[in-house]
mmCIF file of the N, C-alpha and C atoms, coordinates in Angstrom:
data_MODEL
# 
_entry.id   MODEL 
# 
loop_
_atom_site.group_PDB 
_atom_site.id 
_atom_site.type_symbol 
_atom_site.label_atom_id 
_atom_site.label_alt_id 
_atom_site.label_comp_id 
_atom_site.label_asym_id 
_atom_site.label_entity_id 
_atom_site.label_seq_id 
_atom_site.pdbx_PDB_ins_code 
_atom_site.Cartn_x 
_atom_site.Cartn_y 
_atom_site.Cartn_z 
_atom_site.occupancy 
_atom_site.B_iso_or_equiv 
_atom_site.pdbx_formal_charge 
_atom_site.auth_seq_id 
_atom_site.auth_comp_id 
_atom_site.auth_asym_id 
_atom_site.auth_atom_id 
_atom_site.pdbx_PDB_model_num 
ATOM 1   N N  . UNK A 1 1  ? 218.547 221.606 246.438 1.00 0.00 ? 1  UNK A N  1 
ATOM 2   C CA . UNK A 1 1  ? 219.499 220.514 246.552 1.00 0.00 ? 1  UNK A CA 1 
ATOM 3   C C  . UNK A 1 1  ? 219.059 219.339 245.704 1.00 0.00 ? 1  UNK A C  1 
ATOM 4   N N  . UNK A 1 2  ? 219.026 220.103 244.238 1.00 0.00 ? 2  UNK A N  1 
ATOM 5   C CA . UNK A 1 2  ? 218.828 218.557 243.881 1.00 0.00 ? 2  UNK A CA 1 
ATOM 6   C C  . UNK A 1 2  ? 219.613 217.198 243.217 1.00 0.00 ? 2  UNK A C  1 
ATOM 7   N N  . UNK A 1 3  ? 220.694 217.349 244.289 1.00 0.00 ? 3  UNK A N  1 
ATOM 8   C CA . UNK A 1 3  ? 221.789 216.624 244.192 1.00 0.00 ? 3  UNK A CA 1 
ATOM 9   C C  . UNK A 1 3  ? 221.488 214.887 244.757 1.00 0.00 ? 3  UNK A C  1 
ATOM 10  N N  . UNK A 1 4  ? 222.312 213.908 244.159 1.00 0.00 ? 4  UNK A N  1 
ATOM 11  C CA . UNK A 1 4  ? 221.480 212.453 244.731 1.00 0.00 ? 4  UNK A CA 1 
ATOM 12  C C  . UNK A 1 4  ? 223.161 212.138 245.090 1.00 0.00 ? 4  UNK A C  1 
ATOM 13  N N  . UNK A 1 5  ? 222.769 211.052 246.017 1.00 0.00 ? 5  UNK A N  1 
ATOM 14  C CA . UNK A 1 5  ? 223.448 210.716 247.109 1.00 0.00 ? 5  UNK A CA 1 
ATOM 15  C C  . UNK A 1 5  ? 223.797 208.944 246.766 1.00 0.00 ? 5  UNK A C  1 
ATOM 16  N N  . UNK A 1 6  ? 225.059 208.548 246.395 1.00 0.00 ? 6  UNK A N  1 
ATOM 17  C CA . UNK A 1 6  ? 225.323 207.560 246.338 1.00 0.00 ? 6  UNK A CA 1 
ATOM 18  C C  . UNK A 1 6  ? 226.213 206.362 247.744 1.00 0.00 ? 6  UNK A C  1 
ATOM 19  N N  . UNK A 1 7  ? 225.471 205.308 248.079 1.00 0.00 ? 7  UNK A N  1 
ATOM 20  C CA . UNK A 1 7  ? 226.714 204.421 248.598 1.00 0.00 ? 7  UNK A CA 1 
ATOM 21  C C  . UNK A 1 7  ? 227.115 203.804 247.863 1.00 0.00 ? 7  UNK A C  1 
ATOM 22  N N  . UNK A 1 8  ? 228.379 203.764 248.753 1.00 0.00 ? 8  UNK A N  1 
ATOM 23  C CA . UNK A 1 8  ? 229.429 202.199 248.141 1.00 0.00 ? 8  UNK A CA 1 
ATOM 24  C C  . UNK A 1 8  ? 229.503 201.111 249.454 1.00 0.00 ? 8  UNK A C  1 
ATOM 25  N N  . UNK A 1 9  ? 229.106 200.566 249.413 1.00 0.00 ? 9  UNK A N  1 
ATOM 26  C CA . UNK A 1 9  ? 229.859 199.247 250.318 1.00 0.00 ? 9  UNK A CA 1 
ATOM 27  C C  . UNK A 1 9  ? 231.126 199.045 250.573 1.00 0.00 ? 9  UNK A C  1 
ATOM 28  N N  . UNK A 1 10 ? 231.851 198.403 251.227 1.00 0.00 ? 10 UNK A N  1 
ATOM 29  C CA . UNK A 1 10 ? 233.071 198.438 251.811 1.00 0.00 ? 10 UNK A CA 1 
ATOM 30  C C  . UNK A 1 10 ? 233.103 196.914 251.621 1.00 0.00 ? 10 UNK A C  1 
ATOM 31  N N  . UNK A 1 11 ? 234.042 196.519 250.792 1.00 0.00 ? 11 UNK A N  1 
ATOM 32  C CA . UNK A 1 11 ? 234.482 195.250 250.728 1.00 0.00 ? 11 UNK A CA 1 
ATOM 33  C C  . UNK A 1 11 ? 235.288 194.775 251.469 1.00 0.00 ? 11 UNK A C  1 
ATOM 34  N N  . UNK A 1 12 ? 235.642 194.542 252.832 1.00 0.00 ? 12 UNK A N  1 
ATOM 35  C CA . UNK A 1 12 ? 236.705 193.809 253.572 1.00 0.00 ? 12 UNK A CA 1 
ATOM 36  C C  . UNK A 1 12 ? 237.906 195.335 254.077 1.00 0.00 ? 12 UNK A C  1 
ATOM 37  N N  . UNK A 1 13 ? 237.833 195.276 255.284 1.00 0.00 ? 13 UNK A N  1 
ATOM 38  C CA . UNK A 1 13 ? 239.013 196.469 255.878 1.00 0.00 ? 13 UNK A CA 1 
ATOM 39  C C  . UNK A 1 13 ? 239.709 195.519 257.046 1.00 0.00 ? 13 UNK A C  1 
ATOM 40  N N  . UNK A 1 14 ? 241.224 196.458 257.467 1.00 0.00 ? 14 UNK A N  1 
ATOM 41  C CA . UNK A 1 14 ? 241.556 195.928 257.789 1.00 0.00 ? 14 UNK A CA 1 
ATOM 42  C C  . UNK A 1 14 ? 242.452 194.487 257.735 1.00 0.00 ? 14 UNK A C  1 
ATOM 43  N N  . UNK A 1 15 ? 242.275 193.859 258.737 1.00 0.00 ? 15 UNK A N  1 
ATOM 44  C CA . UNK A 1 15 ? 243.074 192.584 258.449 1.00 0.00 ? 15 UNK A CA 1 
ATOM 45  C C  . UNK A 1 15 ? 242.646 191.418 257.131 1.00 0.00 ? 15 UNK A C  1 
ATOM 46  N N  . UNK A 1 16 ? 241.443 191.709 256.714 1.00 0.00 ? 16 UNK A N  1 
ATOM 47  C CA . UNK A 1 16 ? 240.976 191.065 256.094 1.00 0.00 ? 16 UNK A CA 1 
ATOM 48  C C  . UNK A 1 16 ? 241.158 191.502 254.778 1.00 0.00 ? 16 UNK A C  1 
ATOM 49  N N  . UNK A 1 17 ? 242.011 192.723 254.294 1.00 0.00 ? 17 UNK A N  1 
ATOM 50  C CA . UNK A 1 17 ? 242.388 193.460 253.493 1.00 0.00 ? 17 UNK A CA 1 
ATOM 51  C C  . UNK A 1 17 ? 243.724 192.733 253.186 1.00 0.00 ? 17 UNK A C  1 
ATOM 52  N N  . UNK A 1 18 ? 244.943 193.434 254.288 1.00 0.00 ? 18 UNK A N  1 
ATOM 53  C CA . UNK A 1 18 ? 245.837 192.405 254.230 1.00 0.00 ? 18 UNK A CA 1 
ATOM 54  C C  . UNK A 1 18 ? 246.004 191.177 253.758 1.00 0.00 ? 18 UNK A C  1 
ATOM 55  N N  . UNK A 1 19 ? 245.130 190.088 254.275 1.00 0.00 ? 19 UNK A N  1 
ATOM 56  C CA . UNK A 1 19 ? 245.167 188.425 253.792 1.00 0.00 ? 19 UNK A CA 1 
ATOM 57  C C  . UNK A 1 19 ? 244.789 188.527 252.559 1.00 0.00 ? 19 UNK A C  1 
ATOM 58  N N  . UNK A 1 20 ? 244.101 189.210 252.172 1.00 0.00 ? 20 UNK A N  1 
ATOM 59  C CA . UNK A 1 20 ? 243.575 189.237 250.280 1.00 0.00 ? 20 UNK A CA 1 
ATOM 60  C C  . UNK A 1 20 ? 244.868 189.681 250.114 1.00 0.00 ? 20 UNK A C  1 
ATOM 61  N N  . UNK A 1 21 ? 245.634 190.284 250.498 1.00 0.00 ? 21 UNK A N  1 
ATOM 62  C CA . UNK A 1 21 ? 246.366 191.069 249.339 1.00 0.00 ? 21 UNK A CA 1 
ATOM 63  C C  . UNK A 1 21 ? 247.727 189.786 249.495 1.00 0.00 ? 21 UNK A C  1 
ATOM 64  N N  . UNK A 1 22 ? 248.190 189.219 250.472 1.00 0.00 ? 22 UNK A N  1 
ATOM 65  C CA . UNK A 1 22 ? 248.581 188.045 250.803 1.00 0.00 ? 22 UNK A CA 1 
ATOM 66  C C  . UNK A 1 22 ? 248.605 186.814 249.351 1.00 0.00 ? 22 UNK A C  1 
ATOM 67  N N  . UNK A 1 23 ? 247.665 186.603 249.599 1.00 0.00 ? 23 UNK A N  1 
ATOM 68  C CA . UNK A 1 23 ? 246.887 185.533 248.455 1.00 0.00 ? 23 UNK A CA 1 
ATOM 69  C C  . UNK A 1 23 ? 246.766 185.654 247.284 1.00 0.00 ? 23 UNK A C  1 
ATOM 70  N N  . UNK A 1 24 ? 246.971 186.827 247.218 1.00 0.00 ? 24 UNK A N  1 
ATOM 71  C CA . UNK A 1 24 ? 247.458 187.547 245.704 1.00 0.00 ? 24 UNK A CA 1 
ATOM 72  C C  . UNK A 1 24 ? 248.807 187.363 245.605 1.00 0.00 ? 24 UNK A C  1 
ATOM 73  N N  . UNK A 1 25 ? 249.663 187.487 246.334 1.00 0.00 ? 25 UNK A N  1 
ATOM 74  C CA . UNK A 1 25 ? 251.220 187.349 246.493 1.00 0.00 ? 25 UNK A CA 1 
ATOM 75  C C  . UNK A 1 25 ? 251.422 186.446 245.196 1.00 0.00 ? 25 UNK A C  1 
ATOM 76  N N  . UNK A 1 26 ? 252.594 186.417 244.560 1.00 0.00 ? 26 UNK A N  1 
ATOM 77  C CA . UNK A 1 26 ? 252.827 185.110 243.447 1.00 0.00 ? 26 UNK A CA 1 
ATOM 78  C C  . UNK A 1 26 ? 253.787 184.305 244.373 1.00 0.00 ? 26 UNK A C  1 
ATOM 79  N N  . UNK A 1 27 ? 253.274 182.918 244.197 1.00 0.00 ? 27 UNK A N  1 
ATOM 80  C CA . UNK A 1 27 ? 254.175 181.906 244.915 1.00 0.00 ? 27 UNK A CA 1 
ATOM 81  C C  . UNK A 1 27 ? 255.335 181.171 244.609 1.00 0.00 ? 27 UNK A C  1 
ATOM 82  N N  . UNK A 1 28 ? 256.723 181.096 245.219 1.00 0.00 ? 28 UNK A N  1 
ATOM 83  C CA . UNK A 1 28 ? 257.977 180.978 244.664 1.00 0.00 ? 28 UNK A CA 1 
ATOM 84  C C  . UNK A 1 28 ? 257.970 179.330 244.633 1.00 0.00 ? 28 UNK A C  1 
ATOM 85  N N  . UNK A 1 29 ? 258.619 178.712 244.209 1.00 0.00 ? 29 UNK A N  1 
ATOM 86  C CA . UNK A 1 29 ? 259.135 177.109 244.430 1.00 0.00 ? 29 UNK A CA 1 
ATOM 87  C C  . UNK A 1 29 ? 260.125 177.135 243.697 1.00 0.00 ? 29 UNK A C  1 
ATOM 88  N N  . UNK A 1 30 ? 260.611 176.592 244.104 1.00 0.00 ? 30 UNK A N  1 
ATOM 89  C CA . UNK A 1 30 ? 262.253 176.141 243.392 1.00 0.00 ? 30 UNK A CA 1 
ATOM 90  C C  . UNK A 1 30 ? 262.251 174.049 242.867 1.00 0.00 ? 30 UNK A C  1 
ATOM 91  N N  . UNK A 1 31 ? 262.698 174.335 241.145 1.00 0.00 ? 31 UNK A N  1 
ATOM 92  C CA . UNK A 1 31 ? 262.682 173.134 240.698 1.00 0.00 ? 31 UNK A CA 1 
ATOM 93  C C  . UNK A 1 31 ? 264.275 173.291 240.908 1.00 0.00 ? 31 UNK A C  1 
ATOM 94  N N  . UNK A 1 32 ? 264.536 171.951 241.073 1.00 0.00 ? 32 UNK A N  1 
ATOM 95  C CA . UNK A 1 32 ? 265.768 170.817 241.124 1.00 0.00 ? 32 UNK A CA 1 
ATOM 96  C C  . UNK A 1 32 ? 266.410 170.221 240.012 1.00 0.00 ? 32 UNK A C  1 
ATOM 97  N N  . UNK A 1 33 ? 267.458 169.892 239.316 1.00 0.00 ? 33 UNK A N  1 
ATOM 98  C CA . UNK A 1 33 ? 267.577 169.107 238.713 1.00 0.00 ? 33 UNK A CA 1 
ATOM 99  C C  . UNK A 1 33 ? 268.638 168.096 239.199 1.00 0.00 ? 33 UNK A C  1 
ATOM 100 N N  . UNK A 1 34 ? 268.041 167.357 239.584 1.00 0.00 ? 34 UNK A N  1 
ATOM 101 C CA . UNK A 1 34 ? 269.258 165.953 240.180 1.00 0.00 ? 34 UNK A CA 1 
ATOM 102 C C  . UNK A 1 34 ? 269.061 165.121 239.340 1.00 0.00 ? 34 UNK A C  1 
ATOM 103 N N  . UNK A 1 35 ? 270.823 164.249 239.040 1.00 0.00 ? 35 UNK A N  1 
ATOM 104 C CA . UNK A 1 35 ? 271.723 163.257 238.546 1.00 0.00 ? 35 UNK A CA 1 
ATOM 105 C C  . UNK A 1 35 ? 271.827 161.916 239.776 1.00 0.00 ? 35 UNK A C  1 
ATOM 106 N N  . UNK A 1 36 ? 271.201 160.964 239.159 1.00 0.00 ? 36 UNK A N  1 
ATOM 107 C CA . UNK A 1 36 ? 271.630 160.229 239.982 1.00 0.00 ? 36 UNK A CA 1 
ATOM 108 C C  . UNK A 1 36 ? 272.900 159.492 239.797 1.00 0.00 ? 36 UNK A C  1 
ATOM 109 N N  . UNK A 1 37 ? 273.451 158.305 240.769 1.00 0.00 ? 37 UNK A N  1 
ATOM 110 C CA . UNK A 1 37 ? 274.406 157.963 240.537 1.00 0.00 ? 37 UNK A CA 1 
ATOM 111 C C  . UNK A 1 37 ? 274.514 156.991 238.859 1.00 0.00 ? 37 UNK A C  1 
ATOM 112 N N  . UNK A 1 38 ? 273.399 156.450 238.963 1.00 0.00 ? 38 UNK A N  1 
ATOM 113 C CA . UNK A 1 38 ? 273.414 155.839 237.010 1.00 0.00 ? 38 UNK A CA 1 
ATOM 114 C C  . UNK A 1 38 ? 272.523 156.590 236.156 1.00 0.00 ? 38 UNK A C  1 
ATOM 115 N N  . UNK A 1 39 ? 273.152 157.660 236.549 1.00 0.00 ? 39 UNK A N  1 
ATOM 116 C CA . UNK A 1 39 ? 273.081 158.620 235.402 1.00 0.00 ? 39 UNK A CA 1 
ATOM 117 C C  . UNK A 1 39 ? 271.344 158.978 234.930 1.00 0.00 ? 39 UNK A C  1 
ATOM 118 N N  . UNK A 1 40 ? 270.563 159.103 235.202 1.00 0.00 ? 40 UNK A N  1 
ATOM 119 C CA . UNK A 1 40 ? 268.995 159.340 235.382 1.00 0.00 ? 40 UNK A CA 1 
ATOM 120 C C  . UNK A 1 40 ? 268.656 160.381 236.002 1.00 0.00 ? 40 UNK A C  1 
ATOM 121 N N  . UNK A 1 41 ? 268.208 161.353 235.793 1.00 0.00 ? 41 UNK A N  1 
ATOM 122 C CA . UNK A 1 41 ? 267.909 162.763 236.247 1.00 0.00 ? 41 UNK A CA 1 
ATOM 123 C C  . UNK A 1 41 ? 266.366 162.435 236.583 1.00 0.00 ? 41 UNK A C  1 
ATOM 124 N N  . UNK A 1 42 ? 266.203 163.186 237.957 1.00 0.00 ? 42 UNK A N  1 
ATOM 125 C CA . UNK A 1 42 ? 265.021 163.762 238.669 1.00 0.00 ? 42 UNK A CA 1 
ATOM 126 C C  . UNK A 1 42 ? 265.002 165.548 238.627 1.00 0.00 ? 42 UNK A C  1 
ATOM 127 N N  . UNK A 1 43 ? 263.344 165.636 238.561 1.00 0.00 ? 43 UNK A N  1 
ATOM 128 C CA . UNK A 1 43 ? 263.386 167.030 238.839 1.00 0.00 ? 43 UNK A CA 1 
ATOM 129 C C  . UNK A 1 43 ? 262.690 167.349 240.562 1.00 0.00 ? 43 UNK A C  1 
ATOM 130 N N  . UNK A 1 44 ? 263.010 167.782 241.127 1.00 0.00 ? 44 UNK A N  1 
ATOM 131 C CA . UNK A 1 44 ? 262.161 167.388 242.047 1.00 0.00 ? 44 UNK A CA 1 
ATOM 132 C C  . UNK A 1 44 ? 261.888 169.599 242.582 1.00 0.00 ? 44 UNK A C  1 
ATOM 133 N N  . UNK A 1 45 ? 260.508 169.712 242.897 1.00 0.00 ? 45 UNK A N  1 
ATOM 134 C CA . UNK A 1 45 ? 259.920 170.940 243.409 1.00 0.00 ? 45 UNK A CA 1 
ATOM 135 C C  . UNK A 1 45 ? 260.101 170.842 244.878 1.00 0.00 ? 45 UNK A C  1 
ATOM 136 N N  . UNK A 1 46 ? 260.504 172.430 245.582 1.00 0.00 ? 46 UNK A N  1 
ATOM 137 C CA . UNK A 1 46 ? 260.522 172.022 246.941 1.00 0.00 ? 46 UNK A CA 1 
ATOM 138 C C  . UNK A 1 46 ? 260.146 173.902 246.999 1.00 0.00 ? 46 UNK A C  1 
ATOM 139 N N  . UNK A 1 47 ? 259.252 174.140 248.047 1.00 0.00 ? 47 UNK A N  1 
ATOM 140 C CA . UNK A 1 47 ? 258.946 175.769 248.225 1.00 0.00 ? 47 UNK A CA 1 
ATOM 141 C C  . UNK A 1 47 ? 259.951 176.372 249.077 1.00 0.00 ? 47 UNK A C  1 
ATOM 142 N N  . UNK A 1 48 ? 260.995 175.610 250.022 1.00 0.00 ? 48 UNK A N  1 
ATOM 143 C CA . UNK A 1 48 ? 262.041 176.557 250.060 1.00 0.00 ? 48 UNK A CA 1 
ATOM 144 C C  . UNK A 1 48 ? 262.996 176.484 249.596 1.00 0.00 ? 48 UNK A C  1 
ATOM 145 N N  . UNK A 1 49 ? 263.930 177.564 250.032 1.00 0.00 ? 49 UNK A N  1 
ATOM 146 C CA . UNK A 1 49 ? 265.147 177.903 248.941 1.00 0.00 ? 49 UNK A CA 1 
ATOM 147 C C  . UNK A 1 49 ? 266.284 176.893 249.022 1.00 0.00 ? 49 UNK A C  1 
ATOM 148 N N  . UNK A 1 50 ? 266.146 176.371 248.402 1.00 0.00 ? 50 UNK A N  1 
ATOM 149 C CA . UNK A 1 50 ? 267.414 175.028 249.017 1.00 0.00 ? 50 UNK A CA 1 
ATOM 150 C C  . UNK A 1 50 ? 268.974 175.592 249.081 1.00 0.00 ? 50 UNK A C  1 
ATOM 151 N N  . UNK A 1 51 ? 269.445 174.585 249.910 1.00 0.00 ? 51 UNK A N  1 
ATOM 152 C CA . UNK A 1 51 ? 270.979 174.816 250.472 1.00 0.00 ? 51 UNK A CA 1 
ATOM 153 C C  . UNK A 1 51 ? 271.884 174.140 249.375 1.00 0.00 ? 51 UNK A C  1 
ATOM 154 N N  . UNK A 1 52 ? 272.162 173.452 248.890 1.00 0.00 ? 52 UNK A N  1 
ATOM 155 C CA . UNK A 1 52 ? 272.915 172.537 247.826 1.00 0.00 ? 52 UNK A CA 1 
ATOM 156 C C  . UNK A 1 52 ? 273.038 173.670 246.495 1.00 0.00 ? 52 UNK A C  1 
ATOM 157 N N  . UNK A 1 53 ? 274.126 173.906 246.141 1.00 0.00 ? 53 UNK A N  1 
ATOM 158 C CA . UNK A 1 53 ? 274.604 174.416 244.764 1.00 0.00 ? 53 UNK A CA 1 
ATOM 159 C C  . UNK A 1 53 ? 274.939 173.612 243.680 1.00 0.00 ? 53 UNK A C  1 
ATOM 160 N N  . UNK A 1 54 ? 275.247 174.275 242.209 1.00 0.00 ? 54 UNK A N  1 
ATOM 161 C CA . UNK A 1 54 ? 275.613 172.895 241.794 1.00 0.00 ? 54 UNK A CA 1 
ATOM 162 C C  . UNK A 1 54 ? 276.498 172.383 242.243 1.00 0.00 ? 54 UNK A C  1 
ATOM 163 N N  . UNK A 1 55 ? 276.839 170.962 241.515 1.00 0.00 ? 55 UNK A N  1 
ATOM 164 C CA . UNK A 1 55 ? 277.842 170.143 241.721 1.00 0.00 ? 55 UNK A CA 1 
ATOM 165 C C  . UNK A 1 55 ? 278.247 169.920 243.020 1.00 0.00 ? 55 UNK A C  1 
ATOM 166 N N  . UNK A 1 56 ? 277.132 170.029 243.946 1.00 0.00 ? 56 UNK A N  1 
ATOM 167 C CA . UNK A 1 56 ? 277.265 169.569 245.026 1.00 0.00 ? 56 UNK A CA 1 
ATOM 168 C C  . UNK A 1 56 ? 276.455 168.483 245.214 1.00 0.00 ? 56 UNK A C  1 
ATOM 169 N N  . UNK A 1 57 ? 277.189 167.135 246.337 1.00 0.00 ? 57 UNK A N  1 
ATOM 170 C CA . UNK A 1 57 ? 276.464 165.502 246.198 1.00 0.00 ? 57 UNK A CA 1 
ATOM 171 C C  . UNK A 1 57 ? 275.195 165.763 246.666 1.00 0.00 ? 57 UNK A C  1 
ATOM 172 N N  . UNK A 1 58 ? 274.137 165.366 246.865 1.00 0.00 ? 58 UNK A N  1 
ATOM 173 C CA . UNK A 1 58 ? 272.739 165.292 247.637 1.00 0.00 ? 58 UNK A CA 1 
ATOM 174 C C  . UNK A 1 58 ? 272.288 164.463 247.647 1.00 0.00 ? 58 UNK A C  1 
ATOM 175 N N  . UNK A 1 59 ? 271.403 164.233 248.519 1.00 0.00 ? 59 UNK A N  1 
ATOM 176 C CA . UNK A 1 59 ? 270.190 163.024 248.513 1.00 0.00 ? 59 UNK A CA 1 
ATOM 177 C C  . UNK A 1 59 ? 269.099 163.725 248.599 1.00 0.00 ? 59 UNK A C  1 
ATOM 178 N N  . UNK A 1 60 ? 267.919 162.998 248.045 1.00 0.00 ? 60 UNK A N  1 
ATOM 179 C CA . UNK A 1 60 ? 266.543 163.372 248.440 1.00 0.00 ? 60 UNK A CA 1 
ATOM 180 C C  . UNK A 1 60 ? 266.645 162.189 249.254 1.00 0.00 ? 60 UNK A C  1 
ATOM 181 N N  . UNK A 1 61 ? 265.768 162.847 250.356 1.00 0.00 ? 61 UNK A N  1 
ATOM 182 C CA . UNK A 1 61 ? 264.883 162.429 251.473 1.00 0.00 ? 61 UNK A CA 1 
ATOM 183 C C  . UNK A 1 61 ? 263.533 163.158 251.458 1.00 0.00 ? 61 UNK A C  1 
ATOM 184 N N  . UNK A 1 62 ? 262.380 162.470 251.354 1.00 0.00 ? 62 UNK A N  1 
ATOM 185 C CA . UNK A 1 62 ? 260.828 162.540 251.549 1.00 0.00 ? 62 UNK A CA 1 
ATOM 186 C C  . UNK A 1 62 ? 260.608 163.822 250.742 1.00 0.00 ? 62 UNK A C  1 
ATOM 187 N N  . UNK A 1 63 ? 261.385 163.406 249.099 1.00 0.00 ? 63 UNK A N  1 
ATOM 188 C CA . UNK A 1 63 ? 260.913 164.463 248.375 1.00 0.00 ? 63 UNK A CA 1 
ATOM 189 C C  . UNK A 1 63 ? 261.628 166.291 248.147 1.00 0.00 ? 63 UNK A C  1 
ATOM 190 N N  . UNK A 1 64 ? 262.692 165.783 249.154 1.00 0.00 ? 64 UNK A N  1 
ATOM 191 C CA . UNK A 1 64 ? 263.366 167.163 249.561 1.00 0.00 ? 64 UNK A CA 1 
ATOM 192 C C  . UNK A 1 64 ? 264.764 166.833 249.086 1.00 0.00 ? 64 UNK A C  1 
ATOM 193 N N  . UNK A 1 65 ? 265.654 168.122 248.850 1.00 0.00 ? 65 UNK A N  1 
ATOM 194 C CA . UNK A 1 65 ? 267.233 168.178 248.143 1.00 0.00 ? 65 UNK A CA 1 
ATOM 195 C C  . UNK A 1 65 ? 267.692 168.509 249.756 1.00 0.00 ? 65 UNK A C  1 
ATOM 196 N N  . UNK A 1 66 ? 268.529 167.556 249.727 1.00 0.00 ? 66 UNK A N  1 
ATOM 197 C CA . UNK A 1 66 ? 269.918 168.189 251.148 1.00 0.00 ? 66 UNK A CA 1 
ATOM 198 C C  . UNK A 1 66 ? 271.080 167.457 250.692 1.00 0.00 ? 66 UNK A C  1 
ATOM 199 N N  . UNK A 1 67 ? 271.702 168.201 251.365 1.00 0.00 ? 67 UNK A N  1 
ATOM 200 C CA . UNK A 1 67 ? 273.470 167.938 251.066 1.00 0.00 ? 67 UNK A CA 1 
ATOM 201 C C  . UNK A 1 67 ? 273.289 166.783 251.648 1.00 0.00 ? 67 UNK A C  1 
ATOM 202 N N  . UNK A 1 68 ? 274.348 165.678 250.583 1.00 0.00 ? 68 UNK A N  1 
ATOM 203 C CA . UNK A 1 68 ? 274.560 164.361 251.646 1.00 0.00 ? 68 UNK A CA 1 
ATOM 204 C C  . UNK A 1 68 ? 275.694 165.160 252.780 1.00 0.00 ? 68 UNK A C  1 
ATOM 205 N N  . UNK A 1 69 ? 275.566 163.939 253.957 1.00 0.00 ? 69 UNK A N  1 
ATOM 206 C CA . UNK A 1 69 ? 276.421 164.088 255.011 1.00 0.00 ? 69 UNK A CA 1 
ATOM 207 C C  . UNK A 1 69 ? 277.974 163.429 255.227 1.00 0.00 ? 69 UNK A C  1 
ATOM 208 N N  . UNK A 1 70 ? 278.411 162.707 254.153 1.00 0.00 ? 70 UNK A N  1 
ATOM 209 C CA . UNK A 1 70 ? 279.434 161.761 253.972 1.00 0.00 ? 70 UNK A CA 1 
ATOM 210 C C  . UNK A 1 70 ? 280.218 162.165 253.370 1.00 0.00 ? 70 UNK A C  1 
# 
């Protein structure tokens, strides 16, 4: 038997497998382009999918796109 015998180590199993592979994920954000009323464009980033289409009115509030309410 003169065969040789190798280990490998085990890098992370389990749940801890999962979260790596997680973190690898590519991360979405959605840029904005808002018009204000005198005419001056903002871009503004927000990570979820916003509700407002074009040519629909909005306000930012604390950095975020929502439909105005008026």
């Amino acid at each position: 038997m003169g065969g040789s015998l190798t280990t490998t180590p085990i890098i992370g199993s389990g749940s801890s497998v999962r979260d790596a592979r997680k973190a690898g994920a590519p991360l979405v954000s959605y840029v904005l382009t808002v018009r204000y009323d005198d005419g001056s464009y903002a871009f503004i980033e927000q990570a979820d999918e916003p509700v407002p289409r074009r040519g629909d009115r909005v306000q930012v509030i604390d950095g975020r796109v929502e439909l105005r309410k008026d």
